[in-house]
SEFI-409907 format. One record per atom (N, C-alpha, C): residue number from 1; residue in one letter; atom name; chain; x, z, y. Coordinates in steps of 0.2 Angstrom, whole numbers, m for minus. Layout:
     n   res   atom   chain       X       Z       Y
   NUM     A     CA       A       X       Z       Y
...
% end
This chain:
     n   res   atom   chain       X       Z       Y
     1     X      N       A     m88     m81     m56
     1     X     CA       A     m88     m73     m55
     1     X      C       A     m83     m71     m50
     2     X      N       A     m76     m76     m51
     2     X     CA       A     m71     m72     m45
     2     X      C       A     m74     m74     m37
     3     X      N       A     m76     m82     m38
     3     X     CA       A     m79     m84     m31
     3     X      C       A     m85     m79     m28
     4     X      N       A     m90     m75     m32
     4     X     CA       A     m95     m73     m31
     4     X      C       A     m91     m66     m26
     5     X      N       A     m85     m64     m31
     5     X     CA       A     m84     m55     m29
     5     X      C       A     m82     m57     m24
     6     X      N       A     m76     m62     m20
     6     X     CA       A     m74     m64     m16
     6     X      C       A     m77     m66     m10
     7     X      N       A     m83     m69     m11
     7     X     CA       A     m87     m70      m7
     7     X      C       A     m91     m62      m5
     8     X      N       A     m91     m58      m9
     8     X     CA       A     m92     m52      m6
     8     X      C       A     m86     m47      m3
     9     X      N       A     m81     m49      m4
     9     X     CA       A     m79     m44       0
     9     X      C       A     m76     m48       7
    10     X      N       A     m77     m53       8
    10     X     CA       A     m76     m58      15
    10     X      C       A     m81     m54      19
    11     X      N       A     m89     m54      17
    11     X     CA       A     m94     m53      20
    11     X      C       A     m93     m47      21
    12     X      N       A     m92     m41      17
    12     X     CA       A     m92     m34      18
    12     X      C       A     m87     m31      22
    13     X      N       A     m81     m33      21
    13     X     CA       A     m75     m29      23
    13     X      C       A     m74     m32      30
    14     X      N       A     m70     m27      35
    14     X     CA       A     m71     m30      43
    14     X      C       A     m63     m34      42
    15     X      N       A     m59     m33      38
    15     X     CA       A     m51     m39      38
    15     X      C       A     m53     m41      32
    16     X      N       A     m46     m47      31
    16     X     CA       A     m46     m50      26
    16     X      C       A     m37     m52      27
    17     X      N       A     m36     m50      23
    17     X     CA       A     m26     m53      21
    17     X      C       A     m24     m58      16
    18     X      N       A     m23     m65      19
    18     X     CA       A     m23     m66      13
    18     X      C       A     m14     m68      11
    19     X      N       A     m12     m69       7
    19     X     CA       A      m5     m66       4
    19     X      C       A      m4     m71       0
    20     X      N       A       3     m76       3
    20     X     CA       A       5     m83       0
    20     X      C       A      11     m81      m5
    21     X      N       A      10     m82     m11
    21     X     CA       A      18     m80     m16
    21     X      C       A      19     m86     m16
    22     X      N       A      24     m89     m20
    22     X     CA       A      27     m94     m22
    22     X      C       A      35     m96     m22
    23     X      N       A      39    m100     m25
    23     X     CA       A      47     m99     m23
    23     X      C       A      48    m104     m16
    24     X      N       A      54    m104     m16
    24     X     CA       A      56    m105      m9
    24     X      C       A      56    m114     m11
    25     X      N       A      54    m116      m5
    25     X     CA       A      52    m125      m4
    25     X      C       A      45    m126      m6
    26     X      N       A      42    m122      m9
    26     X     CA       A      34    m124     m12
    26     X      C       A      30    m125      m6
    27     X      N       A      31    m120       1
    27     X     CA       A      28    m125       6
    27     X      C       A      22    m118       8
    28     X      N       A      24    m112       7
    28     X     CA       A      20    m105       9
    28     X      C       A      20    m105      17
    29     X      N       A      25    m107      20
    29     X     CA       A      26    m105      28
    29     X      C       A      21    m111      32
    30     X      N       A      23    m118      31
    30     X     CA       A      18    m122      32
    30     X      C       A      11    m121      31
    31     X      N       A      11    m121      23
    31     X     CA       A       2    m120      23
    31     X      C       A       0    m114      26
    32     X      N       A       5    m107      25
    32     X     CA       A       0    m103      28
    32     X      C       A      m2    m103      35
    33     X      N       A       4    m105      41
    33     X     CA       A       4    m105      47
    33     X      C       A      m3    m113      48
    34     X      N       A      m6    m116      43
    34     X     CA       A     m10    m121      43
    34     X      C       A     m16    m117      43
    35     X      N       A     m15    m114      37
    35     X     CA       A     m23    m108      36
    35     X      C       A     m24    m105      40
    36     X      N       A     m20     m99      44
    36     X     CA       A     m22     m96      50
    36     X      C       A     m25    m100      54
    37     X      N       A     m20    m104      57
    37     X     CA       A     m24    m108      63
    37     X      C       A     m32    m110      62
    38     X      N       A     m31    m112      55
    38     X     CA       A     m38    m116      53
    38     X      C       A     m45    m109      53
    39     X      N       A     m42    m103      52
    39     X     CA       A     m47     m97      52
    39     X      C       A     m48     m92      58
    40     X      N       A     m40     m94      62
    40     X     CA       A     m39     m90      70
    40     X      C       A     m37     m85      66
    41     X      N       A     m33     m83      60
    41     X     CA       A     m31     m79      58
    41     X      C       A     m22     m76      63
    42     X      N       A     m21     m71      62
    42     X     CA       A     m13     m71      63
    42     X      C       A     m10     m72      59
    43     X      N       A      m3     m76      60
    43     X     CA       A       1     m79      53
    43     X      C       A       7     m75      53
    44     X      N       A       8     m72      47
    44     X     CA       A      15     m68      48
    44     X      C       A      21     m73      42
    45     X      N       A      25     m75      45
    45     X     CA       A      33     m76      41
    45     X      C       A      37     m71      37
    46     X      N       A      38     m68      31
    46     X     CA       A      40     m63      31
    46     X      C       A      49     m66      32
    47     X      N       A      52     m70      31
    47     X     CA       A      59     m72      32
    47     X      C       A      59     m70      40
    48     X      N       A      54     m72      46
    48     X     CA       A      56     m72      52
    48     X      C       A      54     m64      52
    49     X      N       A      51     m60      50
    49     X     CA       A      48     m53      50
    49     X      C       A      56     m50      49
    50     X      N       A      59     m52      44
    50     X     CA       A      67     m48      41
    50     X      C       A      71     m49      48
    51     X      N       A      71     m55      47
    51     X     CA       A      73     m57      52
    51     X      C       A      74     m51      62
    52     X      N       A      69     m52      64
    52     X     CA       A      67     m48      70
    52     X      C       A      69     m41      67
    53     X      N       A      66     m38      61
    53     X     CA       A      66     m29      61
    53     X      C       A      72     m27      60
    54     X      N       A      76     m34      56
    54     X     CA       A      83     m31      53
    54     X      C       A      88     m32      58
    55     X      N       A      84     m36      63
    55     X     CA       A      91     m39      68
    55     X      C       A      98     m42      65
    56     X      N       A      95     m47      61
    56     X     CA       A     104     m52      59
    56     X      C       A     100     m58      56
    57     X      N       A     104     m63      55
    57     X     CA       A     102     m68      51
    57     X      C       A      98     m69      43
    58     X      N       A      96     m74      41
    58     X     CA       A      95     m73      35
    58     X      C       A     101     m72      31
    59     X      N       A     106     m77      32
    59     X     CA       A     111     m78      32
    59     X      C       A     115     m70      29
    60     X      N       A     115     m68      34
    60     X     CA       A     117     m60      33
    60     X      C       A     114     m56      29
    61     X      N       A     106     m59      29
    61     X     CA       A     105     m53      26
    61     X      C       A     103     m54      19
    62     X      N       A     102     m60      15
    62     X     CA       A     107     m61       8
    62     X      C       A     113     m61       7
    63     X      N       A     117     m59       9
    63     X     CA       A     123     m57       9
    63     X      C       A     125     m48      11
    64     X      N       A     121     m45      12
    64     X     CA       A     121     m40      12
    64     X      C       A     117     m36       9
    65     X      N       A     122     m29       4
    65     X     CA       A     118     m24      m1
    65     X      C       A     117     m30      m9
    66     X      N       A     113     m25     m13
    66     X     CA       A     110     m34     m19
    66     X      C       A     104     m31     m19
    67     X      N       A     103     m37     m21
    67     X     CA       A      95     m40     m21
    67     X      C       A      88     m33     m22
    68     X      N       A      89     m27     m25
    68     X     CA       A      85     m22     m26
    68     X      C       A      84     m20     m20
    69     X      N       A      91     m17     m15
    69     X     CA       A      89     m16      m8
    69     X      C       A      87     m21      m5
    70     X      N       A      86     m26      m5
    70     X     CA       A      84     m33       1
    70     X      C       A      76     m31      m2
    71     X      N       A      75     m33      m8
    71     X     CA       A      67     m33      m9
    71     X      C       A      66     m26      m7
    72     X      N       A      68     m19      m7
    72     X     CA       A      66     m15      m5
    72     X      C       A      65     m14       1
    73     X      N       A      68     m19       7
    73     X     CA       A      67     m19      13
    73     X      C       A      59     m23      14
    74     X      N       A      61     m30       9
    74     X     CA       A      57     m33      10
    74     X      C       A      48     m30      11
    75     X      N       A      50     m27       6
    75     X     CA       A      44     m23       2
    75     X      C       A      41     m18       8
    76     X      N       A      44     m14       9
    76     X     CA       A      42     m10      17
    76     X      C       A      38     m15      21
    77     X      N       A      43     m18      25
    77     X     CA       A      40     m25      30
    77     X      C       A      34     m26      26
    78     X      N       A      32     m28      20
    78     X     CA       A      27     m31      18
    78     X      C       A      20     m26      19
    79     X      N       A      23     m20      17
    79     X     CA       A      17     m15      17
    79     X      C       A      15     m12      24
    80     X      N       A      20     m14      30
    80     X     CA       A      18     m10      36
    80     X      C       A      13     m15      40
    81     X      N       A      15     m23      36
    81     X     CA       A      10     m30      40
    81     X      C       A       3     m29      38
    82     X      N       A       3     m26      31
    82     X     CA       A      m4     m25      28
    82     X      C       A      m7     m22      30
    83     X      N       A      m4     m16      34
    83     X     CA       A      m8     m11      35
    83     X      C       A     m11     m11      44
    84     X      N       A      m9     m16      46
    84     X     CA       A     m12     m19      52
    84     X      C       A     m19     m19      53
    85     X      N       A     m20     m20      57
    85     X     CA       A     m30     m19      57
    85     X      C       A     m32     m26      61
    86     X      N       A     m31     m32      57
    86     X     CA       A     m30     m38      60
    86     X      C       A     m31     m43      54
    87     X      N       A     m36     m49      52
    87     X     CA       A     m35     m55      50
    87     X      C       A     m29     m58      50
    88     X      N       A     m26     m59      44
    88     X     CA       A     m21     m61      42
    88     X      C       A     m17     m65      38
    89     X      N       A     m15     m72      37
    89     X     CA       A     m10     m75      34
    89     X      C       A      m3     m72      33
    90     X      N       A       0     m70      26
    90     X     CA       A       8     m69      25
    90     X      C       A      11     m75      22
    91     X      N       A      17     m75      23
    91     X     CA       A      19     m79      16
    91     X      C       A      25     m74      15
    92     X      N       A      25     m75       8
    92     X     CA       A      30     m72       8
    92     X      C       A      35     m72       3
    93     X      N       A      40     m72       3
    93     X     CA       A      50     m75       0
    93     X      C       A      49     m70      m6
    94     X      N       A      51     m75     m10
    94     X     CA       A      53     m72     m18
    94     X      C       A      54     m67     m18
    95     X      N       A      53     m61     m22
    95     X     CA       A      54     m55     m22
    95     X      C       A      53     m54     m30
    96     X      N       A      59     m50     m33
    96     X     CA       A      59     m49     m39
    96     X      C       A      55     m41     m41
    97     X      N       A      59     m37     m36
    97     X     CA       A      55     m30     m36
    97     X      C       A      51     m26     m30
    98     X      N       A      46     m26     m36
    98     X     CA       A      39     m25     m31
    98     X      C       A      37     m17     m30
    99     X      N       A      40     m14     m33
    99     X     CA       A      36     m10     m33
    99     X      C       A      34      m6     m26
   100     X      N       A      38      m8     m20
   100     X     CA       A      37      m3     m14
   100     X      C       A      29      m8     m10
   101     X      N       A      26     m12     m12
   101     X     CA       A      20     m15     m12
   101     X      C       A      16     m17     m15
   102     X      N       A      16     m18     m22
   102     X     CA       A      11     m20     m28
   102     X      C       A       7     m18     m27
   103     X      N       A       6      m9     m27
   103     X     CA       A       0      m9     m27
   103     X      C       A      m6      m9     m21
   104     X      N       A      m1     m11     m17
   104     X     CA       A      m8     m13     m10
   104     X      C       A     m12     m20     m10
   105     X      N       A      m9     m24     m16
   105     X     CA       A     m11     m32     m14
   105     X      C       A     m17     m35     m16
   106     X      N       A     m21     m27     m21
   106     X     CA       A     m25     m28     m24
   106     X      C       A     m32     m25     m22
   107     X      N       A     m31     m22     m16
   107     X     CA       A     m36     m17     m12
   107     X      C       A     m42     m23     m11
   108     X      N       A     m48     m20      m8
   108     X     CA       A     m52     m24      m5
   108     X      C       A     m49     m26       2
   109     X      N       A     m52     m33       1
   109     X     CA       A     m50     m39       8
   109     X      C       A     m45     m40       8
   110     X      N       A     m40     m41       1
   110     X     CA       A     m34     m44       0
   110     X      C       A     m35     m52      m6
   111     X      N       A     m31     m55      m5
   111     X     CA       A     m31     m60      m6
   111     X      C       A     m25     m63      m8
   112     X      N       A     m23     m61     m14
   112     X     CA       A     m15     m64     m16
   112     X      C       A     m16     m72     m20
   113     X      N       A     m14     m77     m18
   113     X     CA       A     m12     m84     m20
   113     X      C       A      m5     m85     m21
   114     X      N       A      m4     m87     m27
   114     X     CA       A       2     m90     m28
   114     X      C       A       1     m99     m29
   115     X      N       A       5    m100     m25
   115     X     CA       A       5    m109     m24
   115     X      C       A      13    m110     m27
   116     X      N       A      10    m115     m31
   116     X     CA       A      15    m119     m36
   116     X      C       A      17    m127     m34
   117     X      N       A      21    m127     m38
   117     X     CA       A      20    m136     m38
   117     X      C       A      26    m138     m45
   118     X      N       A      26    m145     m44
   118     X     CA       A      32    m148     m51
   118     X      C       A      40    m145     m46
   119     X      N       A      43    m146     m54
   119     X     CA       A      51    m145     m50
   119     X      C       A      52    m150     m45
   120     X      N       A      52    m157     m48
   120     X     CA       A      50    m163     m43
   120     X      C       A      50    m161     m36
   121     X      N       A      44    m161     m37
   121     X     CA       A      41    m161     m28
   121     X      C       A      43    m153     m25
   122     X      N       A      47    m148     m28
   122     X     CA       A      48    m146     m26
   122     X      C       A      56    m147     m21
   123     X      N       A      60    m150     m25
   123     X     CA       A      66    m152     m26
   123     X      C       A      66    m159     m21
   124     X      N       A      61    m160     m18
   124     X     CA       A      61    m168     m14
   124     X      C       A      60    m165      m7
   125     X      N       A      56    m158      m8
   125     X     CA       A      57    m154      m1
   125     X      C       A      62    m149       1
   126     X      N       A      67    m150      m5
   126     X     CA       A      71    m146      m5
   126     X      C       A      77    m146       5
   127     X      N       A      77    m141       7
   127     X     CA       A      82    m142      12
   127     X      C       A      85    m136      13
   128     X      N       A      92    m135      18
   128     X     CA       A      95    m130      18
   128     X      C       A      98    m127      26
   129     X      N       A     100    m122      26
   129     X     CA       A     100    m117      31
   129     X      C       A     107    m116      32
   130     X      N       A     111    m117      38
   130     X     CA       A     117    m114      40
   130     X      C       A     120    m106      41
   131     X      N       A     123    m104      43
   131     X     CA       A     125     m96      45
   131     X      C       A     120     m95      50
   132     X      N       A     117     m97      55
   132     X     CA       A     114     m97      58
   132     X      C       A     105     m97      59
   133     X      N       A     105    m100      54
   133     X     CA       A      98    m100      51
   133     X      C       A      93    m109      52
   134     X      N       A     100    m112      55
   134     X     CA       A      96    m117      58
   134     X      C       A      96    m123      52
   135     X      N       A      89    m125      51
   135     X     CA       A      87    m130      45
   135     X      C       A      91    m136      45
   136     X      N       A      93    m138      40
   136     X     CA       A      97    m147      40
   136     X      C       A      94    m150      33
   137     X      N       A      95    m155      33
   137     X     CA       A      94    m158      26
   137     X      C       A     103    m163      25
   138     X      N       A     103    m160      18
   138     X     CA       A     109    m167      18
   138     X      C       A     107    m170      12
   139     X      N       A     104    m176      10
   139     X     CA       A     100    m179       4
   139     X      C       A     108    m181       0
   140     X      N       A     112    m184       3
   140     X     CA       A     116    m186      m2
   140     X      C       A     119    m182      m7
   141     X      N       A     123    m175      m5
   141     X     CA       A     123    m169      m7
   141     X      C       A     117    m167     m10
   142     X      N       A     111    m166      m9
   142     X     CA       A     104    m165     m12
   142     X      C       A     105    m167     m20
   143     X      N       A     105    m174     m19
   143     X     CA       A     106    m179     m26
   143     X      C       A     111    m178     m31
   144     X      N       A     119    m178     m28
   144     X     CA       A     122    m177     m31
   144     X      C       A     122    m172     m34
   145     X      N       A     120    m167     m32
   145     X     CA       A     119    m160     m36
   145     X      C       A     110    m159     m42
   146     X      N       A     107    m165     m42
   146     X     CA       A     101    m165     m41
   146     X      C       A      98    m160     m49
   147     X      N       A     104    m160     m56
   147     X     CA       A     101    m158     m62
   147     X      C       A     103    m151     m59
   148     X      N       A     109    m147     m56
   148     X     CA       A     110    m138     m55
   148     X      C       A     105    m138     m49
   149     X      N       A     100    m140     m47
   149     X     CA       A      95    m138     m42
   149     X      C       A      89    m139     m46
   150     X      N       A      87    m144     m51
   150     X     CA       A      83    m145     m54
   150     X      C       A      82    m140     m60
   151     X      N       A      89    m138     m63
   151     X     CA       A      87    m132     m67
   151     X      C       A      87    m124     m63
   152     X      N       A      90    m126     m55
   152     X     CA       A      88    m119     m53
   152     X      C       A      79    m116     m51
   153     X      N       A      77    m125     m48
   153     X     CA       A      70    m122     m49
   153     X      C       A      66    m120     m51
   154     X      N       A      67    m125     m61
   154     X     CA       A      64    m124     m63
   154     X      C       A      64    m115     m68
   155     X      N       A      72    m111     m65
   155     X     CA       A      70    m104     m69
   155     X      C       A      69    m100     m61
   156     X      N       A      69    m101     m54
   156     X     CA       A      62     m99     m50
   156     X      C       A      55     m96     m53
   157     X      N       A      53    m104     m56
   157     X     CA       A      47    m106     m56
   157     X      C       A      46    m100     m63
   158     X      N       A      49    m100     m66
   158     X     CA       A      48     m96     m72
   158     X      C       A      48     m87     m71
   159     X      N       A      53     m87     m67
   159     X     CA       A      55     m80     m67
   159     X      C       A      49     m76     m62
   160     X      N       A      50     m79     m56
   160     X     CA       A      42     m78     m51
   160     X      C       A      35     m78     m54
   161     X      N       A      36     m84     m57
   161     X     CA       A      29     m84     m62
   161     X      C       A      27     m78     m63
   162     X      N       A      34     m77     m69
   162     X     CA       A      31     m69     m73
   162     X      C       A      29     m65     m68
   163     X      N       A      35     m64     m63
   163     X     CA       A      32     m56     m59
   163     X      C       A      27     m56     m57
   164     X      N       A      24     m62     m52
   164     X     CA       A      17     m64     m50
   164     X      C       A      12     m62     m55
   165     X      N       A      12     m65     m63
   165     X     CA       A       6     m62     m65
   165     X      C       A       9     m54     m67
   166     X      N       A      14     m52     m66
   166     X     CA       A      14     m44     m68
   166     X      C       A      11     m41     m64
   167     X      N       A       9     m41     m57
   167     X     CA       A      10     m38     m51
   167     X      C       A       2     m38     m49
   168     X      N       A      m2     m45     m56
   168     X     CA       A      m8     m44     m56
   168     X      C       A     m11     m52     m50
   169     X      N       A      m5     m56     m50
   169     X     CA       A      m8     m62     m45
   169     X      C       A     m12     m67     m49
   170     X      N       A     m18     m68     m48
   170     X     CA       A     m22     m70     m53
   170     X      C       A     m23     m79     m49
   171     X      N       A     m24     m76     m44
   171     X     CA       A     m25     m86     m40
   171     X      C       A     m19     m87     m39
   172     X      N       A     m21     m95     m39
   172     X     CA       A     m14    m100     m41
   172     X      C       A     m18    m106     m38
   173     X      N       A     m12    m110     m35
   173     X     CA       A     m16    m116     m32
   173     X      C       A     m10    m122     m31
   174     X      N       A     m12    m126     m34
   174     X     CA       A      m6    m131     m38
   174     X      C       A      m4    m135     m30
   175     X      N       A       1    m135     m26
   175     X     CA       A       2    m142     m22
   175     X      C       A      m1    m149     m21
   176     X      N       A       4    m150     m30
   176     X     CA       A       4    m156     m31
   176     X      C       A       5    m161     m26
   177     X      N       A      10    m159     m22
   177     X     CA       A      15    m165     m19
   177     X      C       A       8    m166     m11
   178     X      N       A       2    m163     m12
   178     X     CA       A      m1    m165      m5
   178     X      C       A      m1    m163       0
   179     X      N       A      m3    m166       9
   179     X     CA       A      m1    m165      13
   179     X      C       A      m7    m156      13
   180     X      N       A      m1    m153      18
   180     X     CA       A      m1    m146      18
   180     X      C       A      m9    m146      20
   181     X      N       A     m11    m149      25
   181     X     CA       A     m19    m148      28
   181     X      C       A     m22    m150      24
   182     X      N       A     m23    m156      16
   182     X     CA       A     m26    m155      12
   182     X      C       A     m29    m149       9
   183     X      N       A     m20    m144       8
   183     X     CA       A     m19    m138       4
   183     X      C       A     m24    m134       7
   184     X      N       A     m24    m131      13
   184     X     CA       A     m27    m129      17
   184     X      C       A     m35    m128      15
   185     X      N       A     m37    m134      16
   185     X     CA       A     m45    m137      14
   185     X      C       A     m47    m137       9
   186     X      N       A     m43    m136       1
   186     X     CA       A     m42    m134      m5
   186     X      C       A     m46    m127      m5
   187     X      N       A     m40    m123      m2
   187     X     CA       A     m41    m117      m3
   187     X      C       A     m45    m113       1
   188     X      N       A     m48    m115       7
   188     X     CA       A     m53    m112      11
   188     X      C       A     m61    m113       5
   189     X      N       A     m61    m118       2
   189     X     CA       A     m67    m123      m2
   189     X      C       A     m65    m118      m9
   190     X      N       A     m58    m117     m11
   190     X     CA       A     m61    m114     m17
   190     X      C       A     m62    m105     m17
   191     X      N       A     m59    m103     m10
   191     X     CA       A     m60     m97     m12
   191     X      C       A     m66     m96      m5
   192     X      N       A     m70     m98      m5
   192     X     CA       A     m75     m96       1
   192     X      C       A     m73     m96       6
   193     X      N       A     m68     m99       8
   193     X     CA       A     m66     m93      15
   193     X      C       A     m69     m97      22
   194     X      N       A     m77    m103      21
   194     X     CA       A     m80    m107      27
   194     X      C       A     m84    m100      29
   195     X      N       A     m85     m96      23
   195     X     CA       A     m91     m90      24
   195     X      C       A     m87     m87      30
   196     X      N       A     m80     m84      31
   196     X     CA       A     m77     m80      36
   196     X      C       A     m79     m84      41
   197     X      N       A     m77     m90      42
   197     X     CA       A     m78     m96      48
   197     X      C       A     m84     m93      51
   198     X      N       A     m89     m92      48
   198     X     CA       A     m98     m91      52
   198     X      C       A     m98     m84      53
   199     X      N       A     m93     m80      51
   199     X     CA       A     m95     m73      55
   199     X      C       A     m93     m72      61
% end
């Protein structure tokens, strides 16, 4: 039933958004910038989005105001992307409070996915960012720290979850540790998206 209505609003509607949740390391940025390409979609960052509108680092700007002002920044950002007149891949960064968005995700020719995976694999891609923004990995520190990373994910995974399905995000699509262009090809197969390919 949901692939049938899905498939109707790909055909019908002249755009299509689709809109990656999930916590941070699950891998939203790779696979979505994978799935654009694979549909000629434009891919939006919403970290690199904060980034350019706000003019500072991320750095900065977790560390600036709490968390209610940042998602309601976020949340603007999110609602003006939407409102483009343009095929589109989001991914987009944890957000607790939604309401400056929610209810646009469920419009015709939206497409909200939440991609999950285990703590594990979550935690194996785990990597980290300087003042500057610039990505490193340090494994050794990674491990030694491995259970407060391992129980951070795991209340991520929980706490997102909930908002996810409060906010009404019904698709979900497990990683499972595969390479991103698998994911990619998952999700094109399960939600019809070869039908957009032919128009």
């Amino acid at each position: 039933m949901r692939i049938v209505y899905l498939r109707r609003i790909i055909l019908m509607v002249g755009r299509i958004k689709i809109l990656l949740f999930g916590v941070s390391n699950v891998g939203k940025s790779t696979t979505g910038e994978l799935l654009a390409n694979r549909l000629g979609f434009k891919f939006y960052d919403l970290d690199e989005e904060v980034k350019t509108r706000m003019g500072m680092t991320l750095e900065t700007f977790v560390h600036t105001a709490d968390l209610r002002w940042r998602d309601q920044k976020r949340g603007r950002i999110i609602k003006e992307l939407i409102r483009l007149e343009e095929d589109m891949v989001l991914a987009i960064t944890p957000i607790s409070f939604t309401e400056n968005f929610r209810t646009r995700i469920s419009g015709d020719g939206m497409l909200a996915i939440e991609l999950y995976d285990t703590p594990e694999n979550i935690f194996d891609r785990l990597v980290f960012s300087d003042e500057n923004d610039i990505i490193y990995t340090d494994d050794p520190y990674k491990n030694e720290h491995r259970e407060y990373y391992m129980r951070d994910i795991q209340a991520d995974l929980d706490w997102y979850g909930k908002i996810y399905a409060e906010i009404g995000i019904r698709n979900r699509v497990f990683i499972d540790n595969d390479l991103p262009a698998n994911v990619v090809e998952r999700i094109i197969s399960k939600y019809n998206l070869t039908e957009r390919l032919k128009i």
